[in-house]
Structure formats: structure tokens, C-alpha cells
DODODREN-688112 format. One record per atom (N, C-alpha, C): residue number from 1; x, y, z; residue in three letters. Coordinates in Angstrom, 3 decimals. Example, Ala and Ser with C-alpha at 12.3 -4.5 7.8 and 13.67 -1.06 7.14 Angstrom:
// residues 2
<r resi="1" c1="13.190" c2="-5.690" c3="7.800" resn="Ala"/>
<r resi="1" c1="12.300" c2="-4.500" c3="7.800" resn="Ala"/>
<r resi="1" c1="13.200" c2="-3.300" c3="7.800" resn="Ala"/>
<r resi="2" c1="12.850" c2="-2.250" c3="7.080" resn="Ser"/>
<r resi="2" c1="13.670" c2="-1.060" c3="7.140" resn="Ser"/>
<r resi="2" c1="12.900" c2="0.030" c3="7.870" resn="Ser"/>
//
This chain:
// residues 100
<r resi="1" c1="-53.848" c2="-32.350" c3="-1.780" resn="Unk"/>
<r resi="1" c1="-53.442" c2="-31.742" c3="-0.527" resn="Unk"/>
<r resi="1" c1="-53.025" c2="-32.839" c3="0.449" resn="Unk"/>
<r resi="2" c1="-51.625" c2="-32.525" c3="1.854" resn="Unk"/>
<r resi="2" c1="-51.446" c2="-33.382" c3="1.863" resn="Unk"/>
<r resi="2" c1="-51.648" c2="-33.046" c3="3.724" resn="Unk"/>
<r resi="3" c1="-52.147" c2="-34.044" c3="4.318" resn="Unk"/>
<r resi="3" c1="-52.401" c2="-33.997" c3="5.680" resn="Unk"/>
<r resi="3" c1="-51.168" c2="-33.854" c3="6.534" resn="Unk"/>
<r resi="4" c1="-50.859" c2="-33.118" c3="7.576" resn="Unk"/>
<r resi="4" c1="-49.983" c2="-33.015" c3="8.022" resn="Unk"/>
<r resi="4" c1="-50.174" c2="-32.899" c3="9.779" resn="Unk"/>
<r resi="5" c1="-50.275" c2="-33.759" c3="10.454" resn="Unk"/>
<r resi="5" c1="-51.507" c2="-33.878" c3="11.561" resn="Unk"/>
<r resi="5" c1="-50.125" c2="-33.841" c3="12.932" resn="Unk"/>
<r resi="6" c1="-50.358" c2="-33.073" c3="13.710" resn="Unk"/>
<r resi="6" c1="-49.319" c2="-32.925" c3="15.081" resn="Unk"/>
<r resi="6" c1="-49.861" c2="-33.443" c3="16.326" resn="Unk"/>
<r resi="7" c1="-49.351" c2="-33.950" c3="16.911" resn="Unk"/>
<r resi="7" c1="-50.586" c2="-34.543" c3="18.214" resn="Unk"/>
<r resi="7" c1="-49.081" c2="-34.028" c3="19.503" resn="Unk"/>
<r resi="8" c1="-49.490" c2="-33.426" c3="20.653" resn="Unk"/>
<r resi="8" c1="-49.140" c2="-32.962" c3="21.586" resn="Unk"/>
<r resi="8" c1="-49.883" c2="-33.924" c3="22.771" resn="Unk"/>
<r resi="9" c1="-49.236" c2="-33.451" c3="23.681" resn="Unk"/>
<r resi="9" c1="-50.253" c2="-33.662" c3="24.938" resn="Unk"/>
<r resi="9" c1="-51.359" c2="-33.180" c3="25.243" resn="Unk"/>
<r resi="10" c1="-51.134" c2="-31.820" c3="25.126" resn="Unk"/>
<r resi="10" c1="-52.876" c2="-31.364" c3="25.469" resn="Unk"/>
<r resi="10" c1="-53.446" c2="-30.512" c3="23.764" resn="Unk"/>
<r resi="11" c1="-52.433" c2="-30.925" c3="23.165" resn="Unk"/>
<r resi="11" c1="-52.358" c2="-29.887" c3="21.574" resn="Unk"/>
<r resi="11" c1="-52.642" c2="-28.381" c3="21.531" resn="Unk"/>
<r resi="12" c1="-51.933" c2="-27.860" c3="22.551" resn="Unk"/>
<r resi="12" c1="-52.047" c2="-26.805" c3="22.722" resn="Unk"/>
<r resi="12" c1="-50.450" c2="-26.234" c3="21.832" resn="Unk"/>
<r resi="13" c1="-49.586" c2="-26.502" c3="22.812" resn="Unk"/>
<r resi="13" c1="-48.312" c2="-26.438" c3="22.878" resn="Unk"/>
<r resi="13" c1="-47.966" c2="-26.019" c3="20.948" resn="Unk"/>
<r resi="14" c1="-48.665" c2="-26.920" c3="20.720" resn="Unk"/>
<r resi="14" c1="-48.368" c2="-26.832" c3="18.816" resn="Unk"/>
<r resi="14" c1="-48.731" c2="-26.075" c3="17.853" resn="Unk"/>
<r resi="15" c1="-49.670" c2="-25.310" c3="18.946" resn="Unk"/>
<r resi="15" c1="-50.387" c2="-24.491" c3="17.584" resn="Unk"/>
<r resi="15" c1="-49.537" c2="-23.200" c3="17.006" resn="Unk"/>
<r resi="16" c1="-48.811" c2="-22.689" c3="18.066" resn="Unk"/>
<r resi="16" c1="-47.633" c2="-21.970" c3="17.309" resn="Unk"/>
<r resi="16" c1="-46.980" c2="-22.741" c3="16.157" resn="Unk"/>
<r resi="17" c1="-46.418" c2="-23.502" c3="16.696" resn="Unk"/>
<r resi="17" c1="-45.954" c2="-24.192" c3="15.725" resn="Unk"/>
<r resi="17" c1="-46.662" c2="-24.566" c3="14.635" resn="Unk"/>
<r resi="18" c1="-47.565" c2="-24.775" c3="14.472" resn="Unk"/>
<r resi="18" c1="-48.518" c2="-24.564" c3="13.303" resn="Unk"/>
<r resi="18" c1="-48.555" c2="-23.656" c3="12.717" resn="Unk"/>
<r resi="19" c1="-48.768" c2="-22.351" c3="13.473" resn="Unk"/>
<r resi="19" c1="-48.511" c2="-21.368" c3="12.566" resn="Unk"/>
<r resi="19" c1="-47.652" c2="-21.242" c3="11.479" resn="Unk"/>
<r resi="20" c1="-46.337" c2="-21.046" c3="12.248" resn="Unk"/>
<r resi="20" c1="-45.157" c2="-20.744" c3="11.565" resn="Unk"/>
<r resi="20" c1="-45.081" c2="-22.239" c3="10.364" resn="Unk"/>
<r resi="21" c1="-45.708" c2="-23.158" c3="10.435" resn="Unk"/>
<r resi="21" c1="-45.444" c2="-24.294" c3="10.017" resn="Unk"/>
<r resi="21" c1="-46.070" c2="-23.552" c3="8.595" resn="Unk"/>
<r resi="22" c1="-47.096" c2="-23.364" c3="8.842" resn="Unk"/>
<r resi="22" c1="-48.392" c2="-23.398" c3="7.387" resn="Unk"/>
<r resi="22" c1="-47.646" c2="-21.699" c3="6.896" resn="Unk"/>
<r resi="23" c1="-46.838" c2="-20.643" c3="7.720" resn="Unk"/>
<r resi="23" c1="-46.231" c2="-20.151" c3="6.504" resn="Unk"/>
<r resi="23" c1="-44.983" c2="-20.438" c3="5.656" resn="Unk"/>
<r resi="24" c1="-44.380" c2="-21.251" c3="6.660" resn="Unk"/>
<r resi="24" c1="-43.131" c2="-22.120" c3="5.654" resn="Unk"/>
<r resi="24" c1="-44.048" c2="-22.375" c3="4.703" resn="Unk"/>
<r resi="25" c1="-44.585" c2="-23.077" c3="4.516" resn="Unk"/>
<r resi="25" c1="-45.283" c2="-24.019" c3="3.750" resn="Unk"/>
<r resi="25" c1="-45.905" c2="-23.249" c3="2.393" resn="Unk"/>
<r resi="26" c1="-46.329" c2="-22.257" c3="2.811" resn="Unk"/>
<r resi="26" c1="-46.922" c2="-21.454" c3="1.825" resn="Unk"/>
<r resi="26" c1="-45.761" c2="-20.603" c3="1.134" resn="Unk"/>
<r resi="27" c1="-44.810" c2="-20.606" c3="1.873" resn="Unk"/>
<r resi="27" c1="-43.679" c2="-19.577" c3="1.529" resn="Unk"/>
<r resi="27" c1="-42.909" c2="-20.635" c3="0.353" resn="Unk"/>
<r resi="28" c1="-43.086" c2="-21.688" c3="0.465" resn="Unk"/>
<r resi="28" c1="-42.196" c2="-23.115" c3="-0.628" resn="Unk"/>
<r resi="28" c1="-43.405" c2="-23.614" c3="-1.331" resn="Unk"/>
<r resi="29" c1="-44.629" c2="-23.235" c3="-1.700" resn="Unk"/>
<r resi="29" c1="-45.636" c2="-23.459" c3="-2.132" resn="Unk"/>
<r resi="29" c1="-45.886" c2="-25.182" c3="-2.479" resn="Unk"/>
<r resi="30" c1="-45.740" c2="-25.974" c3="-1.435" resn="Unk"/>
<r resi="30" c1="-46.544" c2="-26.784" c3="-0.495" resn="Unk"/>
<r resi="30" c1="-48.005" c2="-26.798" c3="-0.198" resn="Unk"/>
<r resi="31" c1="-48.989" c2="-27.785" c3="-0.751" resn="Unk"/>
<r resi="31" c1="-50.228" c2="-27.703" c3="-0.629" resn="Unk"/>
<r resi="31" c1="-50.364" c2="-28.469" c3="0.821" resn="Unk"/>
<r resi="32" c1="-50.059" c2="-28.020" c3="1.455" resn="Unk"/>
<r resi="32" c1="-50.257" c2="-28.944" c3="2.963" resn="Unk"/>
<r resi="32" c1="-51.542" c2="-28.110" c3="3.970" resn="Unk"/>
<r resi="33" c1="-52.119" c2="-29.426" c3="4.396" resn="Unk"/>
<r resi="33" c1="-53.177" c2="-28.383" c3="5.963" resn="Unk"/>
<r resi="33" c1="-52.624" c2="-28.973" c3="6.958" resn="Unk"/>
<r resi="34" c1="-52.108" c2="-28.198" c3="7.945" resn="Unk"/>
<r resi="34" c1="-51.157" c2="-28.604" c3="9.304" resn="Unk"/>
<r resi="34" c1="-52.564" c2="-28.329" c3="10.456" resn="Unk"/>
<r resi="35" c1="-52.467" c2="-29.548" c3="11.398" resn="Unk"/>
<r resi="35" c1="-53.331" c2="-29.293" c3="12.278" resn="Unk"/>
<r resi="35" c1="-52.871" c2="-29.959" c3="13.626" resn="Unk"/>
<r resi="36" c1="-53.268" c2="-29.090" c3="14.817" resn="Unk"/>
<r resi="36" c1="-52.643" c2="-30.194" c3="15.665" resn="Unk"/>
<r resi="36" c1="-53.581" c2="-30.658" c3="17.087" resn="Unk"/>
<r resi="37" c1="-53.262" c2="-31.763" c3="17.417" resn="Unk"/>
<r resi="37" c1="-54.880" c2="-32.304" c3="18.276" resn="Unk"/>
<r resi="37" c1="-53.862" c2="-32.857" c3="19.745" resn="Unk"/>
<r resi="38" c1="-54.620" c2="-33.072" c3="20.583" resn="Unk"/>
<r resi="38" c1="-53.949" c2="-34.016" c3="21.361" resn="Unk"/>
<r resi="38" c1="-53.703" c2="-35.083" c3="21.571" resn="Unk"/>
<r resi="39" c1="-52.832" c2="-35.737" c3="22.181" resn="Unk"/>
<r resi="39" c1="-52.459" c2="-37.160" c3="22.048" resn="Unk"/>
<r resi="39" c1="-53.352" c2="-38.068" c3="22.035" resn="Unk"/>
<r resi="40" c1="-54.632" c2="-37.989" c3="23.154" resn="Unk"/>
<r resi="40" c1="-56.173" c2="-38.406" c3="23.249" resn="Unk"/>
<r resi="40" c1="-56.980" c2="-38.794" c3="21.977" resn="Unk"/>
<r resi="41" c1="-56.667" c2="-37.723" c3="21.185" resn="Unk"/>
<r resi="41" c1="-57.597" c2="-37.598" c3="19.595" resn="Unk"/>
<r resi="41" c1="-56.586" c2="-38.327" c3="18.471" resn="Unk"/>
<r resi="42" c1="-55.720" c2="-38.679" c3="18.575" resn="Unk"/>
<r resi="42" c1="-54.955" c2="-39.821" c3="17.614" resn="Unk"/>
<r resi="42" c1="-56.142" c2="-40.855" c3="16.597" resn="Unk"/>
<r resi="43" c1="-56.979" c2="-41.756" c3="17.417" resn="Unk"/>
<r resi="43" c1="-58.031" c2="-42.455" c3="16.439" resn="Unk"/>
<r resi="43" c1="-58.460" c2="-41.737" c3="15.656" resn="Unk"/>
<r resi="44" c1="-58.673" c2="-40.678" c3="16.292" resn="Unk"/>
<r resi="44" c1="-59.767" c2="-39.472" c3="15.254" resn="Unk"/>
<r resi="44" c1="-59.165" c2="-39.022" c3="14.162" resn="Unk"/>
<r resi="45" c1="-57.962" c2="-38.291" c3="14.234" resn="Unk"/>
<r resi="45" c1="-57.374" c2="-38.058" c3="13.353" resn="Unk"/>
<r resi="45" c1="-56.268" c2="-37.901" c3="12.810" resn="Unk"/>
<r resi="46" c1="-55.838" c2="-39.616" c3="13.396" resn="Unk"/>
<r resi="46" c1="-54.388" c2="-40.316" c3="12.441" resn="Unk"/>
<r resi="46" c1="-54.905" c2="-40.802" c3="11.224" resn="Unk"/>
<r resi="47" c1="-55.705" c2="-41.090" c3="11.018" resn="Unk"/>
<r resi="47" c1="-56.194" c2="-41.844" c3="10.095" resn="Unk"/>
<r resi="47" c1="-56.201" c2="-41.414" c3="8.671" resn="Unk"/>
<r resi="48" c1="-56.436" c2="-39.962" c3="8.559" resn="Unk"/>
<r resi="48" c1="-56.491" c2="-39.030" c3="7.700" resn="Unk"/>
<r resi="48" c1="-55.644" c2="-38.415" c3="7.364" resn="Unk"/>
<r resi="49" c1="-54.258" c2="-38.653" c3="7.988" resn="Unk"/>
<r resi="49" c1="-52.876" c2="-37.807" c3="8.730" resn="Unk"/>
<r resi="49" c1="-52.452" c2="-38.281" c3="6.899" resn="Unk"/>
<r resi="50" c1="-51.389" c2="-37.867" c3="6.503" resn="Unk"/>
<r resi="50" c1="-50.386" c2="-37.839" c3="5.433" resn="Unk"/>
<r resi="50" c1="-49.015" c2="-38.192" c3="5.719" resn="Unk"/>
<r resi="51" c1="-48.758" c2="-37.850" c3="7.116" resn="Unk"/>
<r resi="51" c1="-47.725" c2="-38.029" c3="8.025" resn="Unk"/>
<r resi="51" c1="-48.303" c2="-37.444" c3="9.404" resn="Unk"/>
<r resi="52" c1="-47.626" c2="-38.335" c3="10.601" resn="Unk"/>
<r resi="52" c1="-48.287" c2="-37.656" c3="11.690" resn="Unk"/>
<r resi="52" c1="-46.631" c2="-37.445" c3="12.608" resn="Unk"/>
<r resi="53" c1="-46.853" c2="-36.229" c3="13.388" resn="Unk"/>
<r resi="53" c1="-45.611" c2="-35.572" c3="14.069" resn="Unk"/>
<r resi="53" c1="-45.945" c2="-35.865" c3="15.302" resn="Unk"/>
<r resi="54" c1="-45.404" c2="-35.901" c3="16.365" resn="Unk"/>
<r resi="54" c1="-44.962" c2="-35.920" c3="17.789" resn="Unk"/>
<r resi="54" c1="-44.553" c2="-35.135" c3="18.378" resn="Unk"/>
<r resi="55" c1="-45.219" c2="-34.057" c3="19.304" resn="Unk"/>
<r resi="55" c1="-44.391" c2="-33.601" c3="20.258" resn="Unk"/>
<r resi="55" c1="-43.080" c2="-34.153" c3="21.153" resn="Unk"/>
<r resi="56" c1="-42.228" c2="-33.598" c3="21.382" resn="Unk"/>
<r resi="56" c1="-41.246" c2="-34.086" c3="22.342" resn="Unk"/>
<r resi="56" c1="-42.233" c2="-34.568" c3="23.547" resn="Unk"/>
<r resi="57" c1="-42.655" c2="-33.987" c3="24.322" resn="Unk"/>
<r resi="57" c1="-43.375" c2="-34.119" c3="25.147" resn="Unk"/>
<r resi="57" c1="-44.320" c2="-35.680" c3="24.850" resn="Unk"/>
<r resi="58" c1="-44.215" c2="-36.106" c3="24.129" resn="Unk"/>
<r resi="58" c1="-45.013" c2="-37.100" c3="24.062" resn="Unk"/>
<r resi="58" c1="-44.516" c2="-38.424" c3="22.903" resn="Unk"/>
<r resi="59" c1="-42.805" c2="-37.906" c3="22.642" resn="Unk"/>
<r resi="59" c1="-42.247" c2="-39.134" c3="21.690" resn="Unk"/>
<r resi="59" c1="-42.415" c2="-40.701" c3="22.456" resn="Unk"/>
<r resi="60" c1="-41.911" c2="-40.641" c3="23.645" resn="Unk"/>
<r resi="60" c1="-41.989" c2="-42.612" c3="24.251" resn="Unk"/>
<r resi="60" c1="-43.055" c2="-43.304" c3="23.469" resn="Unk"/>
<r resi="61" c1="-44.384" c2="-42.064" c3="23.014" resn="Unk"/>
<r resi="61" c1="-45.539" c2="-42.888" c3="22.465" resn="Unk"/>
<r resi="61" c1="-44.958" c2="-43.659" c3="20.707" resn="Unk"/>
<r resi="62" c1="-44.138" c2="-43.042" c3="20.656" resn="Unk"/>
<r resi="62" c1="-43.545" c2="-43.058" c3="18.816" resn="Unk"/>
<r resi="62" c1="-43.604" c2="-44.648" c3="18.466" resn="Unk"/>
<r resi="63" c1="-43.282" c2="-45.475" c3="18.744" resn="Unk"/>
<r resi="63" c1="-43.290" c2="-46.593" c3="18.908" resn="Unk"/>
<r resi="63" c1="-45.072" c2="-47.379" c3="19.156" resn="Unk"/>
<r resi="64" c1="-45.504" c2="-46.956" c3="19.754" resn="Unk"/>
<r resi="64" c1="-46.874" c2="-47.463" c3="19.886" resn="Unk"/>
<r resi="64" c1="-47.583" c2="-46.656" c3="18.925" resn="Unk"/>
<r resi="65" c1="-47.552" c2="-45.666" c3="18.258" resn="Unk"/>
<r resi="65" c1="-48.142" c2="-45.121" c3="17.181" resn="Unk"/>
<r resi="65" c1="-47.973" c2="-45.122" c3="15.844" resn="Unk"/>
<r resi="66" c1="-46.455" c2="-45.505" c3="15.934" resn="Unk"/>
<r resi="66" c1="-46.277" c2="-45.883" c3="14.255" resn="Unk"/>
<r resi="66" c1="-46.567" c2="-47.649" c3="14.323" resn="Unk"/>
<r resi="67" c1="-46.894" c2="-48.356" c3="15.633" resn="Unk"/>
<r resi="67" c1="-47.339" c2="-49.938" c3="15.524" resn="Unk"/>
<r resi="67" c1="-48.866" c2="-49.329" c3="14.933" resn="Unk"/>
<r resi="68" c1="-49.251" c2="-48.499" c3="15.670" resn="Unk"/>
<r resi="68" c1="-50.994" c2="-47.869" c3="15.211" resn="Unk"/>
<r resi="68" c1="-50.751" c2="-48.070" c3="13.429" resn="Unk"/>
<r resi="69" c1="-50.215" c2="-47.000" c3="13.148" resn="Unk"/>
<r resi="69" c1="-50.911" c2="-46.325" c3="11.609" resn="Unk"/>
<r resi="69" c1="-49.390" c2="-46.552" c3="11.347" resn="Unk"/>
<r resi="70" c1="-49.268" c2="-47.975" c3="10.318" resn="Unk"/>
<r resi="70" c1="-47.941" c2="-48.995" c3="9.672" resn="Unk"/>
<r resi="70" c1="-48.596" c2="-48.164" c3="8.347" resn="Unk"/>
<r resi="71" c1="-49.156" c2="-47.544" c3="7.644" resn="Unk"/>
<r resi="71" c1="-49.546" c2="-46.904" c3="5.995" resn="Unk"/>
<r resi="71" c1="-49.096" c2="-45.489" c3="5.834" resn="Unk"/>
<r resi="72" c1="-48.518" c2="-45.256" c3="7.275" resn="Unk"/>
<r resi="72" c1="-47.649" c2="-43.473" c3="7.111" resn="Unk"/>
<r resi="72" c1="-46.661" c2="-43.287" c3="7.572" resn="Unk"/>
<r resi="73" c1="-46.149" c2="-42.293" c3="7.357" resn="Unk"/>
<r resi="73" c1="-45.133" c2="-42.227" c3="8.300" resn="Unk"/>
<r resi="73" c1="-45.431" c2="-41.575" c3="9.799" resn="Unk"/>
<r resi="74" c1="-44.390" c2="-41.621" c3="10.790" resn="Unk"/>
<r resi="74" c1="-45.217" c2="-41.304" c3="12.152" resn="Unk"/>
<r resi="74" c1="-43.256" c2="-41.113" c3="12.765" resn="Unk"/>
<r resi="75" c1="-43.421" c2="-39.464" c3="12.834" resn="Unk"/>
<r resi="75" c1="-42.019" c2="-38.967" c3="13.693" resn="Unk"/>
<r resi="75" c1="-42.221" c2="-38.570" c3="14.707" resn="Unk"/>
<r resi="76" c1="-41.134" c2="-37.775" c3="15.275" resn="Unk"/>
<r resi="76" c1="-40.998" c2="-37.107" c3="16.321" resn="Unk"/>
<r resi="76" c1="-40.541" c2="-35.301" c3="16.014" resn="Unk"/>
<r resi="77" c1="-40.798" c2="-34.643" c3="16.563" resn="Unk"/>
<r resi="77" c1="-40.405" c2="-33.258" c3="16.093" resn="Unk"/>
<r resi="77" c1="-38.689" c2="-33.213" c3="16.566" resn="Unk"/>
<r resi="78" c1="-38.276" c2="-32.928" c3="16.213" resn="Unk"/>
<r resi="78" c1="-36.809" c2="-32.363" c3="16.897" resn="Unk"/>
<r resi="78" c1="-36.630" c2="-32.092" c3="17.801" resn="Unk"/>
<r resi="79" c1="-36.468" c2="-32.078" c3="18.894" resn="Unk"/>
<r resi="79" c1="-36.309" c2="-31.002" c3="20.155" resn="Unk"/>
<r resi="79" c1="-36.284" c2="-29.379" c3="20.429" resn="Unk"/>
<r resi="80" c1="-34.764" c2="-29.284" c3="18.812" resn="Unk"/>
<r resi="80" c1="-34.726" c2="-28.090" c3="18.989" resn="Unk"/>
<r resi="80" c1="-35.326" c2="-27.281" c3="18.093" resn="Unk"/>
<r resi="81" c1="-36.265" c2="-27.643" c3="16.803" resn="Unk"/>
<r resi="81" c1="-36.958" c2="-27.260" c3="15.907" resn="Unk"/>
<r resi="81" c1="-38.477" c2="-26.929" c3="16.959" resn="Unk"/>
<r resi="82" c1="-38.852" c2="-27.676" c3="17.871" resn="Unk"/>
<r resi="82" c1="-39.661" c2="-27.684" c3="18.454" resn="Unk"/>
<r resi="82" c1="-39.923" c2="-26.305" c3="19.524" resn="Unk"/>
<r resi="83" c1="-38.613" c2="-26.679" c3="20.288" resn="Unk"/>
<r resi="83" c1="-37.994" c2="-25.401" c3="21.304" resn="Unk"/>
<r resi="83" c1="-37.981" c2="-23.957" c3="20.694" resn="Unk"/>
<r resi="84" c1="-37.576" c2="-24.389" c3="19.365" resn="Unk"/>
<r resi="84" c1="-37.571" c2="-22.398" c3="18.502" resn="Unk"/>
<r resi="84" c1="-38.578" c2="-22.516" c3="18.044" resn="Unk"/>
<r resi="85" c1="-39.451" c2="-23.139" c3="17.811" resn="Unk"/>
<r resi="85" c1="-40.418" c2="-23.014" c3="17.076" resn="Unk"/>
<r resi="85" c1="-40.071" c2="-22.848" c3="15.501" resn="Unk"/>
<r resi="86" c1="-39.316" c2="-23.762" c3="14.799" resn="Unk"/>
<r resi="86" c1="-38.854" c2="-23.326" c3="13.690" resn="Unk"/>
<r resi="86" c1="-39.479" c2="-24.428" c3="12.902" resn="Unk"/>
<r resi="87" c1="-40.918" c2="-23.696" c3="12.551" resn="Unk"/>
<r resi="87" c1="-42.194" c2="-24.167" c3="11.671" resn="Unk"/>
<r resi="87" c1="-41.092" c2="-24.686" c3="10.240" resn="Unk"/>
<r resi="88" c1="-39.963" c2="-23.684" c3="9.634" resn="Unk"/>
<r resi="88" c1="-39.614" c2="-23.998" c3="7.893" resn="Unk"/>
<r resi="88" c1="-38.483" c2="-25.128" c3="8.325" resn="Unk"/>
<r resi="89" c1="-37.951" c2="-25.315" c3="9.419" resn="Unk"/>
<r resi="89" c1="-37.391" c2="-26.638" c3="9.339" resn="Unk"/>
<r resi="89" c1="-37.859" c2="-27.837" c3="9.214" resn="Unk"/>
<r resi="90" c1="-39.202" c2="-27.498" c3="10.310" resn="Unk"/>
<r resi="90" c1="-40.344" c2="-29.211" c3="10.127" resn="Unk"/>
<r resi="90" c1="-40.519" c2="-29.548" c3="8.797" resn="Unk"/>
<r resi="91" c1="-40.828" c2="-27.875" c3="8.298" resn="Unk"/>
<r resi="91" c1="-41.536" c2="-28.847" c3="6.670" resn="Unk"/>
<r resi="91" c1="-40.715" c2="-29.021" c3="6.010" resn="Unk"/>
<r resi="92" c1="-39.649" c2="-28.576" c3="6.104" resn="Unk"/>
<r resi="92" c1="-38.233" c2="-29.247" c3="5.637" resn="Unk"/>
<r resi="92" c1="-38.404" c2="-30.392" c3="5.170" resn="Unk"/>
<r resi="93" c1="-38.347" c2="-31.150" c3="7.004" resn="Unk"/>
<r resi="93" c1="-38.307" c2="-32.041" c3="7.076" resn="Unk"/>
<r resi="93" c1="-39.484" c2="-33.278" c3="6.544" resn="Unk"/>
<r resi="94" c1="-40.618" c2="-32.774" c3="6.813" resn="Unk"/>
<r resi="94" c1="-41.663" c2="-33.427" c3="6.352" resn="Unk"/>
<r resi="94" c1="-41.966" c2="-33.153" c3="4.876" resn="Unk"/>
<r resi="95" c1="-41.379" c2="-31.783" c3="3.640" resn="Unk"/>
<r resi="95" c1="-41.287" c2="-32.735" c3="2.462" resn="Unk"/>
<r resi="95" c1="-40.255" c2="-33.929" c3="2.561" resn="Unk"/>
<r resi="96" c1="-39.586" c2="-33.943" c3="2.684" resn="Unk"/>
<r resi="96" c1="-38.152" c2="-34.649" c3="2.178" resn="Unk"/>
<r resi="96" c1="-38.855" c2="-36.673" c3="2.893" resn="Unk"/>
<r resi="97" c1="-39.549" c2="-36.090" c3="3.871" resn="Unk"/>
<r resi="97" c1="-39.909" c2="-37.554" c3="4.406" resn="Unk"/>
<r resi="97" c1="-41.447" c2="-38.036" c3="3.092" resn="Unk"/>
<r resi="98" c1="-42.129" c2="-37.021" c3="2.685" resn="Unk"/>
<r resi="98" c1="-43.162" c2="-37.095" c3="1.655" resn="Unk"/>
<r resi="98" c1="-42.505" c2="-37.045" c3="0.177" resn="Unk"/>
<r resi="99" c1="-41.617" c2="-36.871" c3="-0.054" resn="Unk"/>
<r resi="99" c1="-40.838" c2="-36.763" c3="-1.532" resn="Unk"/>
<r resi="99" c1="-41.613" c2="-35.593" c3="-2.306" resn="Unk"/>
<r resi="100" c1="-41.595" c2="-34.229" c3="-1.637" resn="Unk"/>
<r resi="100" c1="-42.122" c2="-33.707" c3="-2.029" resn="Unk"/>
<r resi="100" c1="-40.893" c2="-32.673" c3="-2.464" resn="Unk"/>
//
């Protein structure tokens, strides 16, 4: 199973997006657990991440977080994948970044 960890500002904002994320996911039968925390909780649980995502709201950090955790990958959500909430594009995107 593969970690799939979202960090927001207050990690609120994401959990829709989670939703819709974990039924893409299940819908392309993807063993992934999508979870999403706030920017605050990064130590806690980047570490464990498989890949870790970015809110828009909080990309400037992208750069100081992929210097953090150099053993994963570490994006940004799209803007407009973010804005629709279009959970089957992320994981789109996040197999294709996992070679899955």
C-alpha cells in the first residue's frame, strides 16, 4: 500500500478532495490510503508519505519541503484539479509520478 499524504493549511480544505481522491483510486484499483493533515503536521507525517501533495494555498512551501523529505517525491496540486475538486485527475497524476 502506498502512502499518499496532502498537507493544506489548516487540512481542512482537502478532505473533499480526499474523498473523491480514494474513489478514483478504488475505481482504477490502486492500493493507496490518501490522508490529509495540515501544513503544521508535515514532521509527523511526511515521513511515512509515498508521495506528499501541496495545497495551492500553501505551494511557496514546495521548495522547503521537498529540501525536507529528498527520498519522495513532494508536488503541488494543480490549481485547477484542486478548484474542481477533481480527486481522478490527482491520482492520475500521482500514479504516473509512482510508476504505477
Amino acid at each position: 500500500m502506498k502512502k499518499i499524504v496532502l498537507f493544506c493549511a489548516a487540512g481542512m480544505s482537502t478532505s473533499l478532495l480526499v474523498t473523491k481522491m480514494q474513489k478514483a483510486a478504488e475505481a482504477k484499483g490502486f492500493d493507496y490510503e490518501i490522508a490529509a493533515h495540515p501544513l503544521s503536521e508535515v514532521d509527523t507525517f511526511g515521513p511515512e508519505a509515498s508521495i506528499i501533495l501541496l495545497g495551492p494555498q500553501v505551494r511557496f512551501k514546495l521548495g522547503e519541503i521537498q529540501k525536507k523529505f529528498t527520498d519522495k517525491p513532494v508536488e503541488a496540486i494543480e490549481m485547477r484539479d484542486y478548484g474542481t475538486m477533481n480527486g481522478e485527475n490527482v491520482v492520475k497524476h500521482v500514479a504516473e509520478v509512482l510508476g504505477d
